[in-house]
Each structure stands twice: as C-alpha cells, then as structure tokens.
N, C-alpha and C positions, 0 to 999 in steps of 0.2 A: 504494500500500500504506500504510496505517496505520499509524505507527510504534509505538502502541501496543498493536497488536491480540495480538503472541503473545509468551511468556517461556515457556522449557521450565524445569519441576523436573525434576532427575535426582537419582534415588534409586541410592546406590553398592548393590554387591553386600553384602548381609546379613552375609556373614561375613567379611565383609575389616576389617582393625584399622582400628578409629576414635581420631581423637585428636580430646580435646574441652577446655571450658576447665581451666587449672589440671592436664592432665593430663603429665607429662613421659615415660610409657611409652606405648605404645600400648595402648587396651582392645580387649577381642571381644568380641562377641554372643553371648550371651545376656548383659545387664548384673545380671544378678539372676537364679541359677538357684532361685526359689522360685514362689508362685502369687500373681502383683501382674494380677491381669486388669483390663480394663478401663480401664487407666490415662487418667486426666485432669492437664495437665499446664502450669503457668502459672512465666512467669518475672519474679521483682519484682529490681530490682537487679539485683545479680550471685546473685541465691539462685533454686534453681526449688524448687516446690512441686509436688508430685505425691499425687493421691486414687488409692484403688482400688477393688476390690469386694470385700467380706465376707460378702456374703447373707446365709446364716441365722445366724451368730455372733458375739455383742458382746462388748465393744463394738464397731462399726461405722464404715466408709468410713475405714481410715486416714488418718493424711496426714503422708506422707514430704516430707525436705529432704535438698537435694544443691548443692553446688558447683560441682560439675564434669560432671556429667547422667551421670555413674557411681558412684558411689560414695554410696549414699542410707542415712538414718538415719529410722526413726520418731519423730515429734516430739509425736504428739498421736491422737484419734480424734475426730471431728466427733459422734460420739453414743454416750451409754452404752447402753441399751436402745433400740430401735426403736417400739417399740408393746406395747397389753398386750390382746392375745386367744388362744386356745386355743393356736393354733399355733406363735406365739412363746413360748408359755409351756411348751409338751411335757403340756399334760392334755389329756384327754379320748381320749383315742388319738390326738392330732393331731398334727403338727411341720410345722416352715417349711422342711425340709430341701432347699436346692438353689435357696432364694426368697429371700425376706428383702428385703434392698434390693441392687439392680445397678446397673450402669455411672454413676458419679458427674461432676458436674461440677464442676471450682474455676475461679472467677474472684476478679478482682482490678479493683475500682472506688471510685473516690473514696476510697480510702486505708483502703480494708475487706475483708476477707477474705468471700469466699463460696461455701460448702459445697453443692450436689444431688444429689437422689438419687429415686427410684420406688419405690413396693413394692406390687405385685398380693397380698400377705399382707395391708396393712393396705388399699389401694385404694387412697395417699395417695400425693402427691407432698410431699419435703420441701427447707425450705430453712435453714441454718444461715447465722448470719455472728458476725463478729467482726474486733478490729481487733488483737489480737493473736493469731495463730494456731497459735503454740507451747504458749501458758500459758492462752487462754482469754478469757473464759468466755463460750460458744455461746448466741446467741438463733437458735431454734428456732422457725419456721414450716410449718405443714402443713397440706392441704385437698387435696380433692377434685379430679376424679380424677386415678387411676396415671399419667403421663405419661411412657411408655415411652421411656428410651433418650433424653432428653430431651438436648439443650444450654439452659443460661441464656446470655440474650443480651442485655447492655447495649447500646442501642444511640445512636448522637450524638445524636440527638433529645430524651433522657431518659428517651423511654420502653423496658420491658422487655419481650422475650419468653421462649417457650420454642419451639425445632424437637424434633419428635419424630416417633415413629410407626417401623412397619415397612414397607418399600418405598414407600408412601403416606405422604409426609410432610409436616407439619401446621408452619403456623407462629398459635400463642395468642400474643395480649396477655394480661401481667398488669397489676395493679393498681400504682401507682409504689409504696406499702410491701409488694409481693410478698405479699400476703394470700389470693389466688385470681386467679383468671379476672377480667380488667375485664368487666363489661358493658357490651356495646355494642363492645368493642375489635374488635382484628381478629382472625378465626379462619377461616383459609383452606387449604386443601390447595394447599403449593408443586411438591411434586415430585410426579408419579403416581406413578410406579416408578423410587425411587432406583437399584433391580439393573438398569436396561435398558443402563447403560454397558457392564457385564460380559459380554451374551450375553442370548438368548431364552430360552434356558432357566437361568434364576440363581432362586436363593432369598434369603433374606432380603434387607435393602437398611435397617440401624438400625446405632446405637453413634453416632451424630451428632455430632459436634464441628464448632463455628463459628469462623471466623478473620477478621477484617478486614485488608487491607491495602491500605493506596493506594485507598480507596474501594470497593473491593472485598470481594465477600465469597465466601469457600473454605470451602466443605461437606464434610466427611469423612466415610465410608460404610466399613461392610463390609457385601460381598455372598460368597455360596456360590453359586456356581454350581455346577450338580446335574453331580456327576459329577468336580467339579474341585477346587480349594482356597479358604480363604478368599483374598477380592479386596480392595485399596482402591482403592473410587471416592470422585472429588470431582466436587462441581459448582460453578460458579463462577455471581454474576449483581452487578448494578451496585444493584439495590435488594432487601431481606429478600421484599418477596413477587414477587419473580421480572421478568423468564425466570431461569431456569435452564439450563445448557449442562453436560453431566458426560461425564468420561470413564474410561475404567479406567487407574488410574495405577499400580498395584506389583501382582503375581501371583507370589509366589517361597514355597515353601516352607511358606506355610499362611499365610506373616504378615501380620497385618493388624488393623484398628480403632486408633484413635489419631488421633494427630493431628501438630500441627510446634510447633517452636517454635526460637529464634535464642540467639544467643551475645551477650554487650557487642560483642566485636567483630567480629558481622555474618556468622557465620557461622549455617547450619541444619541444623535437624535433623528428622526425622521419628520419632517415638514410637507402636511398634506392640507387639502381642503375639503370641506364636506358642502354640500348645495342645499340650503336650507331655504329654497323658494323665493318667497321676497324678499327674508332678509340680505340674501346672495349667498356668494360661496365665501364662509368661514374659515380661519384658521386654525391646525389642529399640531400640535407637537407630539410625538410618539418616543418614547421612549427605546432604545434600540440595544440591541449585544449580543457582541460575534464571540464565540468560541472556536476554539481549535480540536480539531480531533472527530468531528460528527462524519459518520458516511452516510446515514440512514435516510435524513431528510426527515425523522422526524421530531416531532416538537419536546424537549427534556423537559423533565419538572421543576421549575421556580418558586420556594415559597416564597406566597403573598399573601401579607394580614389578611383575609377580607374576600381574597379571589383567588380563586382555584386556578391549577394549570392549565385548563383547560382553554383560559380567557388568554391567553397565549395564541398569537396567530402568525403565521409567514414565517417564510424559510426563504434563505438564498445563500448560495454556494458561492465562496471567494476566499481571496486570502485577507488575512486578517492584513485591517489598512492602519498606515501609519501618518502622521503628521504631513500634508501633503508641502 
C-alpha cells in the first residue's frame, strides 16, 4: 500500500457550533443570515478576505474582511459600474436583472490582491488587482469571452490560467499580464462531466474553485442532481490538465459551492452557501479534517457532545495539504 495514496476530509455536521480563530463562544451556521452567494475566499496573514456576487447592482463583487471567519465587515467593492450598454443602463426596455457579473474569484500573489469575475451582459471576463485592497485603487482588465464560473489560477511555473465551464470543464492559458487568451497556450477540456461524481442523473457541475496543496490540486464543484439537493464534488489530479479523479464529498441540506480554507494554527474549514429563497444564498463554514492512513472511504467515529457519528458526512481522497 502506498502511504500516500489516501487522506479523508471530514466535513462536521452543518449545524453543530463551530469554534474558529479569535473566537471564545461558540458560533452556528448560518454565519451571515443575509444574500453573500457565491462566496470566494483567500487567507493573507491572520486576515481572510472574502468576494461575493452582486449581479445586476453596483457597485459590484464586494469584498468582505474577517478575523475570525465569522464575524465579517465590508471593506471595499472591486468595481463601480460594470459596463455601459442598454441593459446595465435600464433604457430601451432592457435590464440586466438576475445577470450582471457572478461567482467571483480572489487570489492573493506576489504581494497583490486579485479580483474575477464573468458577465454574459457585457460577454466579458474581468480582472481587477491591486496591492492594497481596503483603500484601492483597482486596475481593471477585460476581454473576450464570458468565462463562466471561472477560477484564476497562478500557477508555480509562472504561468496563469482560468478553469471554467458547466459540467464540461475547460482549462485557458492566459497571457503573463492577464490581457486575454495566450495564443498558442493551452486550451483543453479537463473534466467531461464534472456532475458524474454525484449520480447519472445530476445537473449542473460549475462554481469552480482551485486549491493547491502538497503538489496537488483540489477542484470544487457544485452539482444538482435532478430530483435531489445541491452537491459538492471535488476532483483531485497531480498536474492542471489532468487525470482527474472526483468524488461527491458533502450532500446535506442544499449546501454547497465554495471552497476551504485553514487557520494560522492548522486548523480547516470549508466555505459553502445554502439558498434560502428570498433571503438568498447564505453563508455557511464547515468544519473540516484530513487524516492519514484511510483506504476505505468510509466515515471513522468522532466523539461529539450532543451528535453522533453518524452527522459526519463527505469523504475525499488526497494528500494531507500543507501551508500553501
């Protein structure tokens, strides 16, 4: 056996109290009962930064800070107006209502803050950065085309991509100044059907979030399975254009899209959203831990005051990540 071939992530029960950093009570879930969907979620220091989605209303793509991965304050928006045609403008009979720009990415390289975003309103993908990301001031990148649900992906080599697409998903080379599409880069379909972890019968398989660790790289999905709730799948592989290996790792309650992210001291978390009709889609933090040594795939015992093992849900196979 390979002693590196499997790590389980266990994802705690959704509404069991979480304690996180700097917190001395316990928090619950939902950590924000308002409409943050979409969330994108990067941690500098001991500070995390978090994007959302605004669609059709600017200014556009918040971006929340927090200490303690509860307690978040808005600090900024990465753009004043989006674009300027009918739709965004409300003449002609037209509006952007429901569009605009979706599911954002923030990353954090070379000591610079960076903003994404899509919009089938204007056809464009954009990119924003900046090295101060409280106070400003955004340089603004945009071109052709919409690149659905995208992640931006620094990667060790230097060079950048974007993963996108619906079930079909596409890894683009960009240009090293993010200008558009490289010529001649790489543009290849990695995943056929990101939904096929969930079941044969699933819908969607977009909201893409990329993670590196330990050489590795962890794909986040939501899928619908038709009939079911939303799902999160990951896929794992050792190089950007594949294999690919995915599996359905959290099914509870609807929650889903997001991604993870870690504590100073080594703790993780998983960051999803639940759709809670008009209020919107909510924020939800998951408590997360990899172990070494599982082949089974299936779920160990955890004592929890109050909750049986049973409220233990999702598996995913990787190797245990370190300090990226």
């Amino acid at each position: 056996m390979k002693r590196n071939c499997f790590i389980l992530i266990v994802l705690i029960n959704l509404l069991h109290c979480i304690t996180v950093t700097g917190q001395k009570d316990h928090a619950r879930n939902p950590v924000i009962w308002a409409d943050v969907p979409d969330m994108s979620i990067i941690r500098v220091g001991n500070t995390w930064y978090m994007t959302s989605t605004t669609m059709h209303m600017s200014p556009g793509v918040p971006v929340m800070k927090s200490n303690d991965l509860v307690n978040w304050e808005l600090v900024n928006y990465a753009y004043n107006t989006l674009g300027d045609n009918d739709a965004l403008n409300l003449i002609d009979g037209r509006n952007a209502y429901g569009r605009g720009s979706w599911a954002s990415c923030i990353r954090y390289h070379n000591e610079t803050f960076y903003v994404s975003t899509f919009s089938s309103t204007t056809n464009k993908t954009y990119i924003w950065s900046t090295k101060d990301i409280e106070k400003g001031p955004w340089k603004e990148i945009s071109f052709t085309p919409s690149f659905h649900d995208h992640t931006l992906v620094f990667d060790d080599d230097g060079r950048v991509y974007l993963i996108y697409g619906n079930k079909k998903l596409t890894l683009v080379e960009l240009n090293a100044d993010l200008s558009g599409v490289r010529p001649g880069g790489i543009n290849q379909v990695i995943i056929e059907d990101a939904s096929a972890p969930s079941g044969t019968d699933s819908g969607l398989g977009e909201g893409s979030q990329l993670f590196r660790m330990n050489g590795r790289y962890y794909l986040f999905n939501i899928t619908w399975p038709r009939g079911g709730m939303r799902t999160v799948v990951v896929h794992r592989a050792d190089r950007l254009n594949g294999p690919w290996e995915g599996k359905l790792i959290f099914q509870d309650l609807g929650v889903a899209q997001g991604g993870m992210t870690d504590t100073p001291d080594g703790r993780w978390y998983a960051y999803l959203f639940r759709d809670y009709g008009s209020v919107g889609r909510i924020p939800y933090i998951v408590p997360m831990r990899w172990e070494d040594g599982s082949t089974s795939g299936t779920l160990p015992s955890m004592p929890m005051t109050g909750h049986p093992s049973s409220h233990l849900i999702g598996t995913i196979y990787g190797i245990r990540p370190t300090e990226p």
